[in-house]
N, C-alpha and C positions, 0 to 999 in steps of 0.2 A: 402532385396534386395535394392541397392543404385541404384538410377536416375538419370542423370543430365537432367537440363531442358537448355531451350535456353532460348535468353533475353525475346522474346517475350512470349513463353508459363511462363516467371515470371511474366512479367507484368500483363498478363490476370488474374495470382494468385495472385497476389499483390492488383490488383486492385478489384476483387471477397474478398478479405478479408476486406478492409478497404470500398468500396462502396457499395458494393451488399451481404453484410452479412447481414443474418436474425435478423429483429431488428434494423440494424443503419438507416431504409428507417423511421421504426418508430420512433425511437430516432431523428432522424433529426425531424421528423414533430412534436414531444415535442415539441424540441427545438426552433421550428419558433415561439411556442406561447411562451417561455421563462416560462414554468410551473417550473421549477425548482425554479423560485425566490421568487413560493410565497409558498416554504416550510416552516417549522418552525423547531427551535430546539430542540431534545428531551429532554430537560434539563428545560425547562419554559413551560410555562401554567399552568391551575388549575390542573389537573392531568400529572405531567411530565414522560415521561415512562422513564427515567435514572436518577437518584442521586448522585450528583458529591460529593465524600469522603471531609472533611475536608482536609486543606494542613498535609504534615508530619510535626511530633513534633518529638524532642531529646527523645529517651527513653533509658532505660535498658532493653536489650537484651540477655541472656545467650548466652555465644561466642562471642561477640560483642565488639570490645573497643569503637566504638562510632555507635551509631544506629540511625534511622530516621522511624517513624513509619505512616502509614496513617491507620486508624482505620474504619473498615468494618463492615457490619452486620453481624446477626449470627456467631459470637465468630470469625471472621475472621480477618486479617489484613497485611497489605503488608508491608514491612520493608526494608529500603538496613543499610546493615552490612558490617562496617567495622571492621575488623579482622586485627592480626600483620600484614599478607604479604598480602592479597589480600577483595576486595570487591564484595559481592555478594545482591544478593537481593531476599527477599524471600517472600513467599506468607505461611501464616500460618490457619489453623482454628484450634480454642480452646487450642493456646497453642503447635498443632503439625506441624513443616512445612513439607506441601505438595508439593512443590515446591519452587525450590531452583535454581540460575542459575548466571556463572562472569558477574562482570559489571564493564570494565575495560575502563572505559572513562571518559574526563575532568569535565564533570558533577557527576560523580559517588559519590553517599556518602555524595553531599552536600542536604541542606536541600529541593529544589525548584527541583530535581529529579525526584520523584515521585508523579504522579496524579496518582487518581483512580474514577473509574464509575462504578454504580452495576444497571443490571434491563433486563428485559426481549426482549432480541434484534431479536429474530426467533420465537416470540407469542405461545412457547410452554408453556406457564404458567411456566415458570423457569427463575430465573435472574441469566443475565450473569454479570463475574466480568472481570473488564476490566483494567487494570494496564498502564497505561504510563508514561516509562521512558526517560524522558531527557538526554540524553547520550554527543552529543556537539554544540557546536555554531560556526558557521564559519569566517571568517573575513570578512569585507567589507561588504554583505547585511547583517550579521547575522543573516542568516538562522538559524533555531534550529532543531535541528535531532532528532526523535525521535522515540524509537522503540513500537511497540501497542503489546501487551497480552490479547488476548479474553480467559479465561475459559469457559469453558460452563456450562453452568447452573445444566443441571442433573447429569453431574459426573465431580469434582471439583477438581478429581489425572487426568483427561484425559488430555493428551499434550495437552496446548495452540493453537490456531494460534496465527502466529507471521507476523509483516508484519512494516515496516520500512515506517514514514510520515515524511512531514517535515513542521514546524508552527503550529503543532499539539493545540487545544485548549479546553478545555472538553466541553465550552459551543457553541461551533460553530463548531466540528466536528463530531458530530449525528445531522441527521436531518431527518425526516418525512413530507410526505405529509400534507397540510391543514386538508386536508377532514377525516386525518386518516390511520394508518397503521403502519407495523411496520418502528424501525430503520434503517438508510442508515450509514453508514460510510463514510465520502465521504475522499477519501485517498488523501493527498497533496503534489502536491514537484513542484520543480521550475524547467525550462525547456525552453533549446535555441530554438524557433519556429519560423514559421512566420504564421502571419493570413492575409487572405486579406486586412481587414480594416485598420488592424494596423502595416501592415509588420515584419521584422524579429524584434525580441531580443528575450528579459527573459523574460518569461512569466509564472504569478502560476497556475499551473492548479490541477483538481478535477476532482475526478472519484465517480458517487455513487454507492457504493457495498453493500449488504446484508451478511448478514450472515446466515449462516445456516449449522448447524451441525458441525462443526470444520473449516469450509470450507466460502470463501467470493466468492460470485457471481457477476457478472455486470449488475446492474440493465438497463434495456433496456428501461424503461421511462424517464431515464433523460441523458442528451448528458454528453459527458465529456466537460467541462466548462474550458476555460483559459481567463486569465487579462495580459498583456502585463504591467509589470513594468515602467510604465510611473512617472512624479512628482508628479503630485493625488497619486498616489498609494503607490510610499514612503514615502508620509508625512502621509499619514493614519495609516500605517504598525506600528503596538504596542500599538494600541488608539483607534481601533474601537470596539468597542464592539459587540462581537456576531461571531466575527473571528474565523475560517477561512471562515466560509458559507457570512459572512456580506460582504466579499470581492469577492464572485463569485456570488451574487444576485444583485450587482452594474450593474447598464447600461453599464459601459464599457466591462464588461464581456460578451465571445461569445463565441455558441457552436460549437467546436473543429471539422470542419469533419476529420480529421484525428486521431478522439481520441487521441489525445495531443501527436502525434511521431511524429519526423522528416518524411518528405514523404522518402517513400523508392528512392533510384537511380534505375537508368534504366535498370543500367550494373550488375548486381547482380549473385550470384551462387548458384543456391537449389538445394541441395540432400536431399532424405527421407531416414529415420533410425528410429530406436528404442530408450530410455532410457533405458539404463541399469542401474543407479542406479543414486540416489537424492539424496541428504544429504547437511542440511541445502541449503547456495547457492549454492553451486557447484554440477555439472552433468557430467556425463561422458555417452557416447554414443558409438554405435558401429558404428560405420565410421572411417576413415583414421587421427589417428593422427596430421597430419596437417592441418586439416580441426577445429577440436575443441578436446582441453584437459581441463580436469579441470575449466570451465568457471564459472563463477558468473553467476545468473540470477538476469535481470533487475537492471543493475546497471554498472561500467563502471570500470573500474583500469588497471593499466599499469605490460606490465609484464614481464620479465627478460631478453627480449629481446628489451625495449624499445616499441615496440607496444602498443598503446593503444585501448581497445577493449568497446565498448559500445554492451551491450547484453539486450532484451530485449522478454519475454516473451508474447507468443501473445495467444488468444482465439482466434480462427481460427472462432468461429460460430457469432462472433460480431466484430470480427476486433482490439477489445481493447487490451492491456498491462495489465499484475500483475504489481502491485506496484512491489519495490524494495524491497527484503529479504520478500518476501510474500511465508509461511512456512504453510499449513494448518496443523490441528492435526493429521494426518496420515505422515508421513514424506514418506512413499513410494507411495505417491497417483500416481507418474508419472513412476513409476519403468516396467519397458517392454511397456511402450504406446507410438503408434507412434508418431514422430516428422516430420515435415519439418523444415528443418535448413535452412536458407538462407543469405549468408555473402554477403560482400562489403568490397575491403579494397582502400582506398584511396590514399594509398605511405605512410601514417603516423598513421592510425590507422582502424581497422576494426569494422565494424558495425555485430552484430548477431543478425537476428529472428529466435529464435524458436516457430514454429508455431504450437501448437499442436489443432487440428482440431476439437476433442471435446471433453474437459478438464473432467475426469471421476467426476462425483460427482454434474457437473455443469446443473444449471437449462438452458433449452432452451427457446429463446426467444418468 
């Protein structure tokens, strides 16, 4: 059954998901004390829980006219292949690949492509292997794009999660509590905001997620964190060591109460629906055509009509966003589960929440 709401019964929901969600009254009160800053990297200490692979080397590849290989444990290793017409990259143990997938971008196939991390990210005693590809660099900040591969530890053929960062770093993007615990993820991308303190521009922001089971969580101890692109911050950018976390444990850095999204507008349009099917980013839903076809999740592009559409996926039980092309290992985890959609269009482009209220799989706060 579809609903339409009025502005005011949105606001009330808008404002029930981004203030008064389970968890962000906790998450704020992390964040007064700024606990997030004195994490560490899983990648350093005497016992580090991730082991970041050597860079790729040139190798020979069977199929391969020119290969790149990063060398893993247990007979394992990740490799992008270039072939006569196309390049792909592949994850191999002992010789057989297990997975295999195109890799059709400005970075693809050169030697600085591929990073990898292996180690126990969801403290089931099993390490996960974690693959990041560098896919491309943008103009003017040069940003770096980059796409993340978690395997899971206990079955090594089980589909990936996949989930699209951006400044991705291996030693600054896992991090853990002081005191102990497992790995966080914390997902990065760059983002038009305004904060009080520092009002509107670019700002990097960070999300810490867990993982567990094929599937990333929102961790509800730590705020979503953003820095406002200020001249400190581009003169830093490529030189800090410990990055991406070394630039959101900085005093300039504040936690986010909007979980790093534009505030919603006032004037907005919610209807409830179903998913009927997910595949990769795109969704399709049983609602009215004109409402939504074919969309992206968490992520934005223009479409043959000139529109341009920013879509973002929300956790209705914490108020937060997925990352952008965030794909757990079940690829139908959303398939028949309710949605509230809620657009906005401006005269030149439209805004999408899909709000799904309580993401199947996901931990409660």
């Amino acid at each position: 059954m579809i609903r339409r709401f009025s502005p005011l019964a949105l606001i009330l929901v808008l404002a029930a998901l981004s203030l008064a969600a389970p968890g962000a009254a906790h998450a704020q009160r992390t964040a007064s004390a700024g606990a997030w800053r004195t994490d560490v990297p899983c990648t350093q200490g005497r016992n580090p829980a991730l082991a970041v692979s050597d860079t790729s080397v040139g190798t020979q590849v069977p199929g391969c006219v020119r290969a790149e290989c990063v060398t893993l444990p247990n007979g394992r290793r990740a490799c992008s292949c270039t072939g006569d017409t196309i390049i792909t990259v592949r994850l191999e143990e002992n010789g057989r690949v297990v997975h295999e997938w195109p890799s059709d971008h400005s970075m693809s196939g050169s030697p600085q492509s591929l990073r990898a991390l292996t180690g126990d990210l969801d403290g089931d005693g099993h390490a996960e292997t974690i693959v990041a590809e560098w896919q491309d660099m943008s103009n003017g900040l040069g940003i770096r794009y980059y796409e993340l591969r978690i395997f899971d530890g206990r079955d090594l053929a089980r589909a990936p999660m996949r989930i699209a960062v951006r400044d991705f770093e291996p030693d600054g993007s896992f991090v853990r509590p002081a005191a102990g615990g497992d790995c966080r993820l914390i997902a990065t991308r760059w983002q038009e905001l305004s904060e009080p303190r520092r009002g509107e521009g670019m700002y990097f922001v960070g999300q810490w997620m867990r993982y567990r089971d094929g599937r990333l969580e929102h961790d509800p101890d730590r705020p979503v964190v953003v820095r406002r692109l200020l001249n400190s911050f581009e003169n830093a950018r490529g030189s800090t060591p410990g990055a991406p976390f070394a630039y959101l444990r900085h005093r300039d850095a504040r936690a986010h109460a909007g979980h790093g999204i534009p505030a919603p507008p006032r004037l907005t349009r919610t209807e409830d629906g179903t998913f009927l099917r997910v595949r990769g980013d795109t969704v399709s839903l049983d609602l009215p055509p004109d409402v939504v076809s074919g969309h992206t999740l968490g992520d934005f592009y223009r479409d043959d009509d000139g529109w341009i559409f920013t879509t973002w996926l929300i956790d209705g039980a914490t108020g937060r966003p997925y990352p952008a092309g965030y794909q757990p290992s079940d690829e139908r985890w959303l398939d028949g589960h309710p949605v509230r959609l809620a657009t906005h269009s401006d005269g030149q482009g439209r805004t999408v929440y899909f709000v799904v209220a309580h993401p199947p799989g996901a931990a409660r706060p």
